[in-house]
N, C-alpha and C positions, 0 to 999 in steps of 0.2 A: 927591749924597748922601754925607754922611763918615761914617764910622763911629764914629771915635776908637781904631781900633785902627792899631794900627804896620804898616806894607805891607799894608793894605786900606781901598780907596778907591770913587768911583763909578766908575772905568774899569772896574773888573774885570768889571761886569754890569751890562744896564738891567731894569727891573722897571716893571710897570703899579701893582705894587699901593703902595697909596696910604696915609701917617698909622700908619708901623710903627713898633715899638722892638727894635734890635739890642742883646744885652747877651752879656756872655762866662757861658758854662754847659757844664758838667760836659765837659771838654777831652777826659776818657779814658771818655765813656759808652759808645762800643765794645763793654767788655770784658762787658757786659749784653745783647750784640745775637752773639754770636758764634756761628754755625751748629752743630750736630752733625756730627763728624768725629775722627778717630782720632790727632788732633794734640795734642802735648804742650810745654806751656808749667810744670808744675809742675816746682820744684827738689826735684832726687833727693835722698833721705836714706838713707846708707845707716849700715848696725850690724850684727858680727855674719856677717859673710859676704855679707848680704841687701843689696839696696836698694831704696828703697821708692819710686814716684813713680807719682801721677796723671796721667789724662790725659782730656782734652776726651771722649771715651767713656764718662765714669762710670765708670769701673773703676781702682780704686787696686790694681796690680803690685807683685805680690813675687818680686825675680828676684836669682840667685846673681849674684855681683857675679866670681867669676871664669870661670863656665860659659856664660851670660849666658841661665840654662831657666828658666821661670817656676816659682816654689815656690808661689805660692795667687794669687788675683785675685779681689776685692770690689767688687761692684755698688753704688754709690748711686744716689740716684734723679736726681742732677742732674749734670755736667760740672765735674770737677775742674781749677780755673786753677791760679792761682799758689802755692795750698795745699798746699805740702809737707807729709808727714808728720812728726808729732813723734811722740817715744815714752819714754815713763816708766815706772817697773816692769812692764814686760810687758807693757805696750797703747800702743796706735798711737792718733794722737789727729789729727784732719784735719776742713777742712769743705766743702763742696759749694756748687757755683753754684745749688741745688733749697732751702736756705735751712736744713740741716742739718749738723748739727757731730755727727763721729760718734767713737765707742768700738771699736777692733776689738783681737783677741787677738792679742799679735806672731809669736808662733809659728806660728796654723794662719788666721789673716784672720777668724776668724768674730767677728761682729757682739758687742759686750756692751752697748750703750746706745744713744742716740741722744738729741737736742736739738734741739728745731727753734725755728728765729728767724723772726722775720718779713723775712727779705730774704735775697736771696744772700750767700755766704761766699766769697770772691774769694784771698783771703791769706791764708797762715802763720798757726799758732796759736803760742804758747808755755806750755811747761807747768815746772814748779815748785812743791817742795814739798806735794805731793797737789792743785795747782790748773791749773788749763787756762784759758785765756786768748787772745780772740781778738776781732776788731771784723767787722760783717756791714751788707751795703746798707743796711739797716734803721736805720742812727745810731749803734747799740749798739754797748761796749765790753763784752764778757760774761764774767765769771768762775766758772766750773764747778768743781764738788767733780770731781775725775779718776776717782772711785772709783767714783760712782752718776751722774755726770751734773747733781747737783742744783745748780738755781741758787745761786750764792752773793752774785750780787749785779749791776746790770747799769747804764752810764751814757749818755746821750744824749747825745749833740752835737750839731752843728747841721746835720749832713750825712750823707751814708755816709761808710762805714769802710771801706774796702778796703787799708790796710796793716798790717805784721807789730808788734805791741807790742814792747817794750821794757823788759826787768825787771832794776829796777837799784836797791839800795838798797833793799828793799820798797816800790816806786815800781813804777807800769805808766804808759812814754812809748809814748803812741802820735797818729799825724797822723789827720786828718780831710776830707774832702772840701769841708768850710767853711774849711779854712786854717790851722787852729790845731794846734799841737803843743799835746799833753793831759797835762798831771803827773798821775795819778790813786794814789791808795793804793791798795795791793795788796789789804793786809786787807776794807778796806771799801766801797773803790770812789768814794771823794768826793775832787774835783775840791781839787788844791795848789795847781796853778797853770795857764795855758795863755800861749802865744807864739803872735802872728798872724803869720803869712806874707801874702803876696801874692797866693796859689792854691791850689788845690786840693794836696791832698798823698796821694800812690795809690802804692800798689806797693811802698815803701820801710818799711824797718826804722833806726828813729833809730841812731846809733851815740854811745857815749859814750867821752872818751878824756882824761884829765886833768882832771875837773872840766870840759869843755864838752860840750856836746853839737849833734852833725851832723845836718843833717837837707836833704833838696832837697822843691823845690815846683814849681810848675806856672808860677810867679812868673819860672822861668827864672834861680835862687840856687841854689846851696848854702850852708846858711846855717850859721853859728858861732854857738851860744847860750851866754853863761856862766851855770851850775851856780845858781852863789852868787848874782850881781848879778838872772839871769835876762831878762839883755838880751842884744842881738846884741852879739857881737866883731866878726865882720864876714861880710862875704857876699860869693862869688864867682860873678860872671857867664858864665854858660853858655849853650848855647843857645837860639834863640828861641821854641823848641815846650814850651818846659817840661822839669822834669826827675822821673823816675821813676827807683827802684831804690836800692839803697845806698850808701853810702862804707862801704870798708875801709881801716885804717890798720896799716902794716908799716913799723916804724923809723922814725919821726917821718914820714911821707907819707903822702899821704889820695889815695886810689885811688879814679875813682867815673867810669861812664860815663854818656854825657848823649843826652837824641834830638835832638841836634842832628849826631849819628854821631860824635861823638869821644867815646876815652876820656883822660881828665886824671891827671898825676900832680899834686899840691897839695903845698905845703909848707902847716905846719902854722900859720903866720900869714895864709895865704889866699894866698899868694901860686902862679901858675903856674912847674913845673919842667920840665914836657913835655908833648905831646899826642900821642897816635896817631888818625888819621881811617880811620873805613870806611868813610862816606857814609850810612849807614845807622843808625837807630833802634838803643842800645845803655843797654838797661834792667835788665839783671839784674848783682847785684854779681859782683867778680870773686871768686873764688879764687887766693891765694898761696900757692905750694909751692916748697919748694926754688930758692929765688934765682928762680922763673918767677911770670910774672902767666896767670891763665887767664881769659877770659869771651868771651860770644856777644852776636848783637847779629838786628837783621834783617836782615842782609846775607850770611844763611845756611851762619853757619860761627862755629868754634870758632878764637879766636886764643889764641897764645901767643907773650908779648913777653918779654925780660929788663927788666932794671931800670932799662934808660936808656932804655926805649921801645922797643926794635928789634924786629920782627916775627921772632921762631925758625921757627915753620911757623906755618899755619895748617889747620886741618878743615873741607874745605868738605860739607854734604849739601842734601838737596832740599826746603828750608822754614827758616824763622827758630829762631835758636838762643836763644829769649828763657829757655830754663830755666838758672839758675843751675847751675854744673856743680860736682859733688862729685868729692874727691878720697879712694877708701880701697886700701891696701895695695896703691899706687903703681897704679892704675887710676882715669881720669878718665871719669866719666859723668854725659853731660846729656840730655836729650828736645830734640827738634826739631817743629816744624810740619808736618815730612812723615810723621807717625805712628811715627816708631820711638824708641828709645832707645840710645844707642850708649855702647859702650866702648873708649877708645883712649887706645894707651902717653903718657904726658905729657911723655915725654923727646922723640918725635920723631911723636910726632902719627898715629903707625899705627893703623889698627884693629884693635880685638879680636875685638867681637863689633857687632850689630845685633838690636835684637828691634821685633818691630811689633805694635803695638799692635791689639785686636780690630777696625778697621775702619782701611782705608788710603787713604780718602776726606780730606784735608785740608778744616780747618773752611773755612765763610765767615766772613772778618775785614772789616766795613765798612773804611774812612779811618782812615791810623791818627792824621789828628790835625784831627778835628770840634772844632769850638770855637764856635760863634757858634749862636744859638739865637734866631729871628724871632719875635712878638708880634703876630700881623695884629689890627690895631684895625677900621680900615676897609677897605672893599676896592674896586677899580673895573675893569670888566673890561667886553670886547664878547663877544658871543657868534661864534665860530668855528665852521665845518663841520667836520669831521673826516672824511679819507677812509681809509680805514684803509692803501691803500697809501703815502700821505706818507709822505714822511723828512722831519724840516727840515734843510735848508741854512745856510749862512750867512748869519747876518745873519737867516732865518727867525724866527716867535716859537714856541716850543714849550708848546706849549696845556696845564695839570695842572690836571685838574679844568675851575671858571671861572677862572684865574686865568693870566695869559697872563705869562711869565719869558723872557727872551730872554740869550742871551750875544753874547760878541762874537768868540768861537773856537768854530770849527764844528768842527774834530779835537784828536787829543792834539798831531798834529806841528805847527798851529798855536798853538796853547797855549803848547809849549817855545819856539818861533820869536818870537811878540809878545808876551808875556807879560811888563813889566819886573819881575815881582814870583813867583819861582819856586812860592811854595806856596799860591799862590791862587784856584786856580780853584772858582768856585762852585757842588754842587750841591744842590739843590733837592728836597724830599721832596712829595710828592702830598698835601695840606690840605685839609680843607675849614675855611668860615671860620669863628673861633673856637680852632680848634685850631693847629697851630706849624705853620714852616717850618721845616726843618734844614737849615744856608749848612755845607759842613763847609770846611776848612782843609787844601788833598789835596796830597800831593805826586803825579807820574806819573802820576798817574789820566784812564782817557778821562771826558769830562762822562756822569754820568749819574744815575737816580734812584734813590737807596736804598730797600730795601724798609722798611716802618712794622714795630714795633714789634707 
């Protein structure tokens, strides 16, 4: 059985079921299945003394950024991801995984509006000039009056939207889960132009710099668009899992980390200057301060390299550092997956402070890299007893439902041992027929069954 995907083959697994179609689907649906917990992945905003950052809790934090005591805290009704606070004259503008983009007062949190989408809100809004701006699961590109909330205008695409827009030129650049980087007018909201990519494109805010424009995809590119022509320059090959998050450029260099666990320095004709490796998934842009590079990655810690790559310290704590980290009045703070928030000196990596968020339950995060999505057409299976004290063994068939799946590695420590292909091991969701399979694409994982949906 071939797939036609790159390092996945028939070795990996045998299957009974019979006349299926493998096709690649939604690589980062994850960030729609992730548990309730006190884990924080939103990038801190801070203004003002304050900094502001959601977290997987529902509650968007207002905390002094030198004391590190909570000044107010607002309940939504759904878990706030990668939806940093924005904020324009005196309101705070943010949207929820519960499928709402909300209005709060910046001074005291309390509530002035609300918008509800038809899908979750995953990313960063931008606001400008009395408008608010933001893309939701739902397809939609939405632009809000800031003042009342009132629609001003809303575009589909062909996919969800779960990245950060882009306002450049009265122009709103924003990627889509169908591939396409989206030229849209600001004013009006109708489509200038679009650039297909390869993949899916999540998490990531375009960056413009000379008349091009940056952008990663799931294609496994970072890709070089020209302005003018609105073709690629060129495109740099990165990891095999796809790439999430941004490029930043400081002095002609284009800074952007990849989940393939490296972070890249780029010269600005695509070409590589350096790399650092964590091993680990490294999604959120960095931050440059003072000749230092800052960002986190899931390898549960905050790095700080100089400019030739060299690692100065690093912050390590207890869960993924996937929140972009803010820098104000020489205090560096990001959220982590083990529920807290921290603040520490950016010269040498100390800490300040720590705050925890209302629940210290760390979420459940499925795989972080599910990619293959099954179509059972037909199906052909024997009927099996089931004794409820069976384990299977090796080589055993593991019975879901009627449909009988079997692998050919019975633990993790087998898996790492025979495995010629590190991120492949298969597992299999509970189906009945007509409805999917889910094959995900794991790294270290033991085999086993994800809950549904």
């Amino acid at each position: 059985m071939d797939f036609g995907f790159e390092g996945f083959d028939s070795s990996d697994f045998e299957t009974e079921l019979e006349d299926f179609e493998v096709k690649q689907f939604k690589k980062f649906d994850r960030i729609w299945r992730i548990g309730f917990g006190g884990s924080v992945v939103s990038p801190p905003f801070a203004k003002d003394g304050i900094v502001y950052v959601g977290s997987m809790d529902n509650y968007l934090y207002a905390i002094g950024i030198s004391s590190g005591e909570m000044a107010w805290r607002f309940k939504a009704n759904g878990s706030i991801g990668h939806a940093s606070p924005r904020i324009m004259e005196g309101k705070i503008f943010f949207g929820s995984m519960d499928g709402t983009f909300y209005s709060l007062d910046e001074k005291s949190g309390r509530e002035l509006w609300r918008f509800r989408t038809g899908g979750g809100i995953w990313c960063s809004c931008e606001a400008k000039d009395g408008k608010v701006f933001f893309g939701s699961k739902d397809s939609c590109v939405y632009a809000l009056e800031a003042e009342t909330g009132k629609e001003l205008w809303r575009f589909k695409t062909g996919n969800e939207v779960a990245s950060v827009p882009l306002l450049h030129e009265n122009n709103v650049y924003i990627g889509s889960f169908d591939g396409y980087v989206y030229c849209l007018d600001a004013d009006t909201g109708k489509e200038t132009w679009r650039f297909r990519t390869g993949g899916e494109i999540y998490n990531n805010k375009p960056l413009i710099h000379e008349n091009v424009i940056y952008i990663a995809s799931f294609d496994g590119y970072l890709h070089a668009i020209d302005l003018g022509t609105r073709e690629a320059k060129w495109m740099f090959r990165m990891g095999k899992y796809g790439n999430t998050g941004s490029p930043v450029i400081y002095k002609d260099v284009i800074y952007f980390g990849s989940r393939d666990g490296v972070f890249y320095a780029i010269s600005l004709d695509g070409k590589e200057k350096w790399r650092f490796v964590t091993g680990k998934l490294v999604s959120p842009p960095a931050v440059i301060y003072k000749n230092r590079i800052y960002f986190g990655g899931e390898d549960d810690s905050i790095h700080c390299l100089d400019m030739r790559g060299n690692e100065v310290w690093r912050f390590h704590v207890g869960g993924n550092t996937n929140s972009c980290p803010a820098i104000y009045d020489n205090i560096l703070v990001f959220g982590s997956w083990d529920c807290h928030v921290y603040a520490v000196n950016p010269d040498n990596g100390e800490k300040i402070w720590s705050f925890p968020t209302s629940s210290l339950v760390q979420c459940f995060m499925p795989p972080a890299d599910e990619a293959f999505k099954v179509e059972v057409k037909k199906t052909a299976f024997e009927e099996t007893k089931r004794d409820e004290k069976y384990r299977p063994g090796k080589g055993d068939t593991i019975s879901l439902s009627d449909y009988h799946i079997e692998s050919e590695y019975s633990t993790e420590s087998e898996y790492k041992q025979k495995s010629d292909y590190g991120t492949s091991f298969v597992i299999f969701e509970d189906v009945m027929e007509g409805e999917n399979i889910w094959i995900s694409d794991s790294r270290d994982l033991r085999p086993q069954i994800l809950m549904s949906n």
